[in-house]
C-alpha positions as CSV (number, residue, x, y, z in Angstrom):
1,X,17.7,-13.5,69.7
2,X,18.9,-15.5,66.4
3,X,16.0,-16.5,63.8
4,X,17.2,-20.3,64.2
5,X,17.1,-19.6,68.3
6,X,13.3,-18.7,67.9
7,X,12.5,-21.3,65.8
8,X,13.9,-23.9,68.1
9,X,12.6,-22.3,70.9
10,X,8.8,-22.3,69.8
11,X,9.1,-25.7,68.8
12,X,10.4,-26.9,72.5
13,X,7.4,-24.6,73.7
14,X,4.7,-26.1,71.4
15,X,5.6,-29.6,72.2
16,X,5.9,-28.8,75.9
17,X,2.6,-27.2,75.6
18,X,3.4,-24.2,77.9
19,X,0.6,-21.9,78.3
20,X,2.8,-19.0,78.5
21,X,4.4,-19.4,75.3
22,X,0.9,-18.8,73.5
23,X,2.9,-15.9,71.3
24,X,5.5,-18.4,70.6
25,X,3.2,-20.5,69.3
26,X,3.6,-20.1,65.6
27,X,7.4,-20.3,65.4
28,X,6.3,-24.2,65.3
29,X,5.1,-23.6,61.9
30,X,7.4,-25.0,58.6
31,X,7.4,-21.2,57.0
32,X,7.9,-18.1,58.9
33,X,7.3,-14.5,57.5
34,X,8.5,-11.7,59.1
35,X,5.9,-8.8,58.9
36,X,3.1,-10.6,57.8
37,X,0.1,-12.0,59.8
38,X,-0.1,-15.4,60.2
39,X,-3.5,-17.4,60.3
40,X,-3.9,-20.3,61.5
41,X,-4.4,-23.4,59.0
42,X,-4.6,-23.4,55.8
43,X,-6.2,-20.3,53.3
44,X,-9.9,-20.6,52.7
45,X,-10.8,-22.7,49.2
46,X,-11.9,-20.0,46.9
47,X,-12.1,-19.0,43.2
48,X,-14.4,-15.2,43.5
49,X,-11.3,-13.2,44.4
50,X,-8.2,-11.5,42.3
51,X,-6.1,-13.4,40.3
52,X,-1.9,-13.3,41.1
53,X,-0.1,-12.1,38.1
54,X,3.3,-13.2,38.8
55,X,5.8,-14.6,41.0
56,X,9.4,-14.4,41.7
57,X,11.7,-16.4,43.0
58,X,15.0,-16.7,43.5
59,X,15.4,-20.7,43.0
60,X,13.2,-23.1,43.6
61,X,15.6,-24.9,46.7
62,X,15.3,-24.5,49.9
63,X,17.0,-26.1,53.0
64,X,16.2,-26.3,57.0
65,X,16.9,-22.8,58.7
66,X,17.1,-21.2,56.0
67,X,16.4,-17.6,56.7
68,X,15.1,-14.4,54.2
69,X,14.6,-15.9,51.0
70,X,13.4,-13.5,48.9
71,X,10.0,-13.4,47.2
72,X,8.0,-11.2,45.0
73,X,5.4,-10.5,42.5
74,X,2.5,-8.8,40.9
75,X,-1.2,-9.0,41.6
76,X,-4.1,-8.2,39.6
77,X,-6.2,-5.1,39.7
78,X,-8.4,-5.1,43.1
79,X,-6.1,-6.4,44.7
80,X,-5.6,-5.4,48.8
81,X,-3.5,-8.5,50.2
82,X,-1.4,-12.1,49.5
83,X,-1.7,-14.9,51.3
84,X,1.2,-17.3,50.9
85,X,0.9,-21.3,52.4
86,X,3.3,-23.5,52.3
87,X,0.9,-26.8,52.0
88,X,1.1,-29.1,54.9
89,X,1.7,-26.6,57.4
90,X,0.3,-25.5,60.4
91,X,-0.5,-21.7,59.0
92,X,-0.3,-19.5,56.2
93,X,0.6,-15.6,56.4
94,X,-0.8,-12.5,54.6
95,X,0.6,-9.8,53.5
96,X,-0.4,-6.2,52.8
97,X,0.0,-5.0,49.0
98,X,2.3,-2.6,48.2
99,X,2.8,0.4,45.2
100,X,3.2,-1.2,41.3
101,X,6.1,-1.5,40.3
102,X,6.8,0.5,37.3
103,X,7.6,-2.2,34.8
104,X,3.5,-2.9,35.2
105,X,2.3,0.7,36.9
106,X,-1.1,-0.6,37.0
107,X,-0.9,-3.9,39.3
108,X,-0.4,-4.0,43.0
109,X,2.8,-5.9,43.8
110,X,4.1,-7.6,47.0
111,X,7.3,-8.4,48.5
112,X,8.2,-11.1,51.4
113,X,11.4,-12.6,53.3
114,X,10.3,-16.8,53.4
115,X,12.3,-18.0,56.3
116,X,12.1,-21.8,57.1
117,X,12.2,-24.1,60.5
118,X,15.3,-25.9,61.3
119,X,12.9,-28.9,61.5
120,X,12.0,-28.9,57.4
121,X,11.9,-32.0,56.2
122,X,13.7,-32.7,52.8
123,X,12.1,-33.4,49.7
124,X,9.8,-31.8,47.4
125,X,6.8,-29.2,48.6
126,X,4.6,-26.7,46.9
127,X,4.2,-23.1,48.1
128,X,0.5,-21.9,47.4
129,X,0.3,-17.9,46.6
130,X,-3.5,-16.0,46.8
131,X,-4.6,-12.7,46.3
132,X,-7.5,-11.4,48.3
133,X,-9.1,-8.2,47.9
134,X,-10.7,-5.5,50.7
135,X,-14.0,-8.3,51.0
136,X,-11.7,-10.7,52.0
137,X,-12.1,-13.0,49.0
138,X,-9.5,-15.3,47.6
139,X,-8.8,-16.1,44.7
140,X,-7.3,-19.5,42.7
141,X,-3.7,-20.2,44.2
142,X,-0.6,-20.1,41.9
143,X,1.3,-23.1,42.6
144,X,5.2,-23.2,43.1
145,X,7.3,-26.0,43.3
146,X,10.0,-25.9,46.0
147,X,12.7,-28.4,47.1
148,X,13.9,-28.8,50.4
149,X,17.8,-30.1,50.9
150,X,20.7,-30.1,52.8
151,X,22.3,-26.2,53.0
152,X,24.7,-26.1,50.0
153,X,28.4,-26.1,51.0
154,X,30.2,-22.8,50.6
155,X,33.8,-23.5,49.7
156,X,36.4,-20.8,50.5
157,X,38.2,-18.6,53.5
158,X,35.6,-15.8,51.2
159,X,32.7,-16.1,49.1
160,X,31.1,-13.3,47.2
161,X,28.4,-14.8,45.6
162,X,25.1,-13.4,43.0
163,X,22.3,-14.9,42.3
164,X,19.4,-13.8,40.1
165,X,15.6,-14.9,38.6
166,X,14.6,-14.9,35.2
167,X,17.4,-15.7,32.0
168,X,18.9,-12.4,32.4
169,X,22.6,-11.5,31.9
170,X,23.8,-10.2,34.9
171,X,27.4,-9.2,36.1
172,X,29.1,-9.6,39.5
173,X,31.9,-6.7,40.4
174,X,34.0,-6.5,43.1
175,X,36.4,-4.0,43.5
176,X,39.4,-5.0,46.4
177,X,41.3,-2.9,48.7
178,X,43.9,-2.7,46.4
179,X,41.9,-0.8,44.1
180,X,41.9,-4.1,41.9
181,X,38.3,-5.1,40.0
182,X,37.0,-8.6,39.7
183,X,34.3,-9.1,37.3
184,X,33.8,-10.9,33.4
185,X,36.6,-9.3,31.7
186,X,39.0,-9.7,34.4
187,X,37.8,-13.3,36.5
188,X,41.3,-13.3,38.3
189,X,43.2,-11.0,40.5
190,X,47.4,-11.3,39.0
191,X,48.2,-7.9,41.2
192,X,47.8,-9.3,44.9
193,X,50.6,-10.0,46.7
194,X,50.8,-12.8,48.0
195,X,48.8,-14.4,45.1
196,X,47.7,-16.8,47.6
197,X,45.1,-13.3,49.0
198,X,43.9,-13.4,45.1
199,X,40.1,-14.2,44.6
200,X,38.7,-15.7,41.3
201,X,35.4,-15.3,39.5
202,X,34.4,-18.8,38.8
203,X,31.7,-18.5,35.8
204,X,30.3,-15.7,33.6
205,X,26.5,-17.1,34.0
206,X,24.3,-16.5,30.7
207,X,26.8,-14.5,29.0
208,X,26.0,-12.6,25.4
209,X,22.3,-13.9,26.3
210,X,23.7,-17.6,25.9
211,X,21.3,-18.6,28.5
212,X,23.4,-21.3,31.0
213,X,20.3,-22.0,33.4
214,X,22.6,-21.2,36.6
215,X,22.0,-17.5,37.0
216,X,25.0,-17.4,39.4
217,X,28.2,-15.9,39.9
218,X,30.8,-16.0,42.7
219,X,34.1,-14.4,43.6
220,X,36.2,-17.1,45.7
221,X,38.7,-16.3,47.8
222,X,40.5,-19.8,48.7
223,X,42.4,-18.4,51.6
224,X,42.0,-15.3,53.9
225,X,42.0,-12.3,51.5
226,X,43.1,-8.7,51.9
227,X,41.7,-6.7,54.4
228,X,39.8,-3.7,54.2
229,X,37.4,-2.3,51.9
230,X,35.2,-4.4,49.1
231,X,32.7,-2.7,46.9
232,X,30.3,-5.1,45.3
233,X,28.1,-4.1,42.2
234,X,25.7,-5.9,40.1
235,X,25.8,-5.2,36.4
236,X,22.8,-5.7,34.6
237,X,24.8,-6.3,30.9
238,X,21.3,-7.5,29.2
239,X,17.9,-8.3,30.6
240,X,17.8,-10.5,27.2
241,X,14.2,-9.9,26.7
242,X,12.9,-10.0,30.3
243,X,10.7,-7.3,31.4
244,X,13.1,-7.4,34.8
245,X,15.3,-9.6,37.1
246,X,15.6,-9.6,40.9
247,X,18.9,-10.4,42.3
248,X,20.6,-11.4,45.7
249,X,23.9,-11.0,47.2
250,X,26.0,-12.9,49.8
251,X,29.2,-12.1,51.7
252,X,29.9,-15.0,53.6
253,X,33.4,-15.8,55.5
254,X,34.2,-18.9,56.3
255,X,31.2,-20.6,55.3
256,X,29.2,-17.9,57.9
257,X,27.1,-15.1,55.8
258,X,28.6,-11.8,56.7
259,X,26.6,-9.6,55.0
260,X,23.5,-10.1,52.2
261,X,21.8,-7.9,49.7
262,X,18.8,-7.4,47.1
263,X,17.6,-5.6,44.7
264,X,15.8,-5.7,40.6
265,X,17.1,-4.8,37.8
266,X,15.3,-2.6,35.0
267,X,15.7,-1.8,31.7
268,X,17.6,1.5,32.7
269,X,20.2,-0.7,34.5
270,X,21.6,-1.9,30.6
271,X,22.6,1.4,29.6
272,X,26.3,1.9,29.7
273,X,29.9,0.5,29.0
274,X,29.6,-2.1,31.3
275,X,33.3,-1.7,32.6
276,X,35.1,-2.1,35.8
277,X,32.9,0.2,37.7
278,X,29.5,-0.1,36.1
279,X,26.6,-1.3,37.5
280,X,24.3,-0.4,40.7
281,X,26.5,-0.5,44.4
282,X,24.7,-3.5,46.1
283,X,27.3,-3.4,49.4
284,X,29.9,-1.5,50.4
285,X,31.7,-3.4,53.4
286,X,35.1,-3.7,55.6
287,X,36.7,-7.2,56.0
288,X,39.3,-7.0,58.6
């Protein structure tokens, strides 16, 4: 069963107030995490627990139905668990810690997919993030602003679209079936036949560290491309001074995602000529 089919689905069961949909119960809620144990209301008001180091987030928007955004960060030492509310709804959701990362070996990190009810209202909302420890304690919330709108239009028969945290330079690469890359130094495909098949790269974001703000790239593909084989790799040509980035891709065709990706870039990922076929392979995927 689809995300948005469950969401609907515990809504109509909540509002019905079925008995027997008591384990559909919290698909009523704004946020949903996948994984993580939900609680009902909101987290306990508390100060004595561990402090969260950092957060990541790939942009702050947000729509209705929106499904796996991706989320991360670093807690401080002590640390067992995260609690993440978004504020006004009917639950928030904990989360086991997991291994440091080795940009900071020392702090416990987390990682989540935010997925949202087709029933989110629009407008502004704040996303309240606490770390707890083995006692149970909490400790101050970091605070992160979200806005909720309309799902941003996708314009093309193919869109092959990066998009990263943190004023990094990052590289999209595609490589076509007909052995063709797209990426900075090449933004348009001249060898497909028809041309009308050809996809573009539409911006080189923060490029040379000239930091643009966007932190996203896309391959377009105005009408149905060529089939077969597309390898997709993210170049990480500078982390321009960042300690790390975390990136996501999307295939989507015809408006419809088709296939999605993440992964962080480290320091290690800069090395390199940065040519057609650098960077790590994100997806690797037939379009027929």
């Amino acid at each position: 069963m689809s995300p948005f089919i469950c969401f609907i689905l515990g809504i109509v069961l909540l509002v019905a107030g079925c008995d027997s949909a008591s384990s559909l119960r919290h698909l009523g809620s704004l946020l949903r995490i996948e994984g993580a144990q939900r609680v009902p209301g909101p987290p306990p008001q508390s100060a004595t627990g561990p402090a969260v180091q950092g957060v990541t987030l790939l942009q702050s928007q947000i729509w209705p139905g929106q499904v796996d955004k991706p989320m991360g960060g670093t807690l401080a030492q002590g640390s067992s668990a995260v609690s993440v509310f978004l504020v006004g709804d009917n639950a928030h959701y904990i989360l086991v810690a997991k291994a440091p990362d080795v940009s900071a070996p020392e702090l416990p990190t987390f990682a989540a997919l935010l997925s949202f009810s087709p029933l989110l209202p629009h407008g502004p909302m704040t996303l309240h993030i606490q770390a707890t420890n083995v006692q149970g304690d909490y400790g101050l919330p970091s605070e992160h602003s979200l806005l909720s709108i309309d799902e941003p239009s996708v314009s093309g028969a193919l869109v092959i679209r990066l998009r990263w945290q943190r004023a990094a330079d990052l590289d999209l690469h595609v490589e076509q079936p007909n052995g063709q890359h797209i990426y900075s130094r090449r933004k348009v495909d001249r060898g497909s036949v028809p041309m009308s098949t050809a996809g573009s790269l539409d911006l080189d974001s923060n490029a040379q560290c000239v930091i643009d703000g966007k932190q996203t790239e896309q391959v377009i593909y105005q009408q149905a491309p060529q089939p077969g084989r597309y390898r997709i790799r993210i170049d990480t040509f500078s982390l321009c001074g960042q300690a790390t980035a975390y990136w996501m891709v999307d295939v989507l065709q015809e408006g419809k995602l088709l296939a999605q990706s993440a992964g962080q870039s480290l320091p290690s990922d800069t090395r390199g000529d940065h040519g057609a076929q650098s960077g790590v392979l994100a997806l690797d995927i037939v379009i027929p």
